[in-house]
C-alpha positions in Angstrom: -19.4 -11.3 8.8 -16.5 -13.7 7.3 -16.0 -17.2 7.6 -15.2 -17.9 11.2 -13.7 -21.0 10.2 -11.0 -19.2 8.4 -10.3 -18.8 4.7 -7.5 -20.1 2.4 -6.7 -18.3 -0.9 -4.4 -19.5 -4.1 -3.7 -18.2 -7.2 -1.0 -19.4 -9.7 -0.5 -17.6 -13.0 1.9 -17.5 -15.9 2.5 -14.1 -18.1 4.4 -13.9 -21.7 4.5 -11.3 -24.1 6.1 -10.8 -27.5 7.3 -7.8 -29.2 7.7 -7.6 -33.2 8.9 -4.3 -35.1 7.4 -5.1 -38.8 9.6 -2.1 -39.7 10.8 1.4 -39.0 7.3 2.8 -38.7 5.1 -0.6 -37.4 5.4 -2.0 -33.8 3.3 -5.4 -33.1 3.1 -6.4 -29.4 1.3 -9.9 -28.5 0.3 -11.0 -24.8 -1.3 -13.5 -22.7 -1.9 -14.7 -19.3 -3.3 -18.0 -17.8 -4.2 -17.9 -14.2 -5.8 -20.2 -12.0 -7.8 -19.3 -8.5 -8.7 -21.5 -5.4 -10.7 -20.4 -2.7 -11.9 -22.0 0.0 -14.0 -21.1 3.3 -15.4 -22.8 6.4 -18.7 -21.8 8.9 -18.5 -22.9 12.2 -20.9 -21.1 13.5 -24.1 -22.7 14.8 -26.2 -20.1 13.9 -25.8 -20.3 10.2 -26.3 -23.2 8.3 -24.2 -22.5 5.3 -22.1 -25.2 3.3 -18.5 -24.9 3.6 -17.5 -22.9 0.3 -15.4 -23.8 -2.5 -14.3 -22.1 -5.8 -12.1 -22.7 -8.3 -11.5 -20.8 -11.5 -9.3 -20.7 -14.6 -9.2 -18.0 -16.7 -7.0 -16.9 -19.8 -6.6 -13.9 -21.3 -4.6 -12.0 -23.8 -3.8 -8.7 -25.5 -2.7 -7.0 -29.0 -0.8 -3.8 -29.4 -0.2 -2.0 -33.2 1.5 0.8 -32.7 1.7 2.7 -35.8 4.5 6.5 -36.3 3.7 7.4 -39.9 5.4 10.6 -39.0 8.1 11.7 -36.8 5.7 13.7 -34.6 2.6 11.4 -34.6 1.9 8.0 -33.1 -1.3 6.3 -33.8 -2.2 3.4 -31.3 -5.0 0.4 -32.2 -5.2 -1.9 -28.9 -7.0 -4.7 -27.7 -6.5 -6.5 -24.0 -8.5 -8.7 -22.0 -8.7 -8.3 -18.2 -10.1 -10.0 -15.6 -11.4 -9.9 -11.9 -11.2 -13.6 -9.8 -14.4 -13.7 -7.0 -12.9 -12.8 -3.7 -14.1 -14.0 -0.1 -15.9 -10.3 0.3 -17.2 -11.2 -3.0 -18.6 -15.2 -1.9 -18.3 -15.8 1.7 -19.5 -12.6 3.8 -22.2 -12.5 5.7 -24.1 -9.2 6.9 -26.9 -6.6 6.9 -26.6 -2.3 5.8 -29.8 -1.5 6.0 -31.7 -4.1 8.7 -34.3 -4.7 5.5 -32.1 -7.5 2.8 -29.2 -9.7 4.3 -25.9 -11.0 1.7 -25.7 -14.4 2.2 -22.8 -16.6 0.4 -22.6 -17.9 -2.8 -20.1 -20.4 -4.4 -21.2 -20.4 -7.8 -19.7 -17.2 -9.1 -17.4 -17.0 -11.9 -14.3 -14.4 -12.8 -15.7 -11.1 -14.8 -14.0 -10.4 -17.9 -13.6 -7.4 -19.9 -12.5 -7.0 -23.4 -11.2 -3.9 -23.9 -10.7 -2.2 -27.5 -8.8 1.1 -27.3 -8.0 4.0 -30.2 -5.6 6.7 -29.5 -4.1 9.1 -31.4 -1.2 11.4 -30.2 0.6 14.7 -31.9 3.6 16.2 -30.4 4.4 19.9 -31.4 7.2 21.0 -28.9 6.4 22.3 -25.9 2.8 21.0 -26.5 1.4 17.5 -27.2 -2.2 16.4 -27.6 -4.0 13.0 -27.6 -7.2 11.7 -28.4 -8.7 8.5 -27.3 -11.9 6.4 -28.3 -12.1 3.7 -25.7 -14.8 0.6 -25.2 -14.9 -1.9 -22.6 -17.2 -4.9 -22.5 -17.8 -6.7 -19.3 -19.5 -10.4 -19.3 -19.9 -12.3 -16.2 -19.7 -8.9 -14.2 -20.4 -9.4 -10.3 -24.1 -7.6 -9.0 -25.9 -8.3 -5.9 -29.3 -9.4 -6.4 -32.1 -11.1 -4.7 -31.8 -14.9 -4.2 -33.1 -17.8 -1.8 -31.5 -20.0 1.0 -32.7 -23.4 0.7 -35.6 -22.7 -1.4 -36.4 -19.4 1.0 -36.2 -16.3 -0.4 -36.0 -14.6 3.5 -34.1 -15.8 6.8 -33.8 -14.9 10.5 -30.7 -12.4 11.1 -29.6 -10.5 14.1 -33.6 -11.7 15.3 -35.2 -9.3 12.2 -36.8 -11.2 9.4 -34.5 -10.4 6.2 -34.7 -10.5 2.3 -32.0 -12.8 1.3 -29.6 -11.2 -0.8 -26.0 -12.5 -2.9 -23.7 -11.9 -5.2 -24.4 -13.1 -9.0 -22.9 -12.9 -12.1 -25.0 -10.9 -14.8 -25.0 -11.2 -18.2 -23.0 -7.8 -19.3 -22.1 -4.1 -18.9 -20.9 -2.0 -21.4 -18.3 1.1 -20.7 -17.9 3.4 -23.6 -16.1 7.1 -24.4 -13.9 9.4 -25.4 -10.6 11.0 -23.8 -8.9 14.2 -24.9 -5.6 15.1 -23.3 -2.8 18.5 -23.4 0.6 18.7 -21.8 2.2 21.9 -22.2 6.2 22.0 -21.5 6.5 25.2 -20.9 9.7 25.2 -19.0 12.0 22.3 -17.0 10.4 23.7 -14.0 7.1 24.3 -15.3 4.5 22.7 -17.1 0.4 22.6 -17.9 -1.9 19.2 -18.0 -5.1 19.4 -19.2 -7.7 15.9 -19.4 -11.6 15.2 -20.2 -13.3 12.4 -20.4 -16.8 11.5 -21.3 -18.1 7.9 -20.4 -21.2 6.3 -20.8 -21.9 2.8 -18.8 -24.5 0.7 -19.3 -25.4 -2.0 -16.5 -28.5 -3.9 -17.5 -30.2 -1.9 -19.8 -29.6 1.2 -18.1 -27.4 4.1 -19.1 -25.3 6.4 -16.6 -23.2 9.0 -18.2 -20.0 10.4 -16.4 -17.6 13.5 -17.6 -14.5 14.0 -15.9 -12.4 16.6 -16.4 
């Protein structure tokens, strides 16, 4: 299923962040991140006719924090952060069959999935009890689905002797997360206490919508 020539793996990154307090009631934090990913694999095995793979990415990304106490017992939060997801060698190198039908074959030319992330929370503390409310979005470009695709201009090859749909990993334009959080925690005591959380989130990969409550 992997690379039986063996696999080599680097990542380098660098991290800063900044924090500014505009005054008593305003907190500004500023982030970012550069990171850069090699990854390289090698097929020695006769049966397969795959290129040796290569892949290297760069990626940057960043985040913004106002954090915003107009009174003592409140806190209103505004966020935004990036995040991202480097292509791993399950992601571009394996090789193998669930279902007898389509086989994954590698690909090389996938690129890290990002996702900007916008969050809104709100919290109020009465003692014993607090309560927060979020509104949350993520949007993911670039995000890793398997699809159908061709080997050397065929779109089927021999595997384990059965006939197979070929089959790989390929970045797709963009899925969109979405929802709302609501949250308790009731001190009741030091040696005693109640937590309470829902969520309701609606994804949508490709046009299509899948809605999921948690609570």
């Amino acid at each position: 299923r992997y690379p039986d020539g063996g696999s080599i793996v680097q990542d380098l990154f660098v991290y800063s962040q900044a924090r500014f307090q505009l005054n008593k009631k305003v907190d500004f934090l500023l982030g970012g991140r550069w990171n850069n990913s090699k990854l390289s694999a090698k097929y020695n095995n006769p049966t397969f006719s795959f290129d040796d793979v290569k892949n290297n990415n760069t990626s940057f990304i960043k985040s913004v924090l106002i954090s915003f106490k107009p009174i003592s017992n409140t806190n209103i939060n505004a966020t935004y952060y990036g995040g991202f997801r480097n292509p791993n060698i399950d992601d571009i190198g394996k090789i193998f069959s669930k279902d007898d039908i389509s086989v994954v074959v590698p690909n090389a030319d996938l690129y890290p999935e990002y996702a900007d992330n916008f969050e809104l929370s709100v919290k109020y503390i009465i003692s014993p009890l607090s309560i927060q409310i979020q509104l949350f979005k993520t949007l993911v470009s670039n995000a890793i689905s398997r699809e159908y695709g061709t080997v050397y201009g065929s779109d089927s090859m021999l595997y384990d002797g059965e006939m197979m749909r070929v089959q790989m990993n390929k970045n797709i334009e963009r899925a969109t997360i979405k929802g709302i959080g609501f949250s308790t925690n009731l001190n009741a005591s030091n040696k005693f206490s109640i937590r309470t959380n829902c969520f309701d989130v609606i994804i949508k990969l490709l046009g299509k919508f899948v809605v999921v409550t948690s609570a």
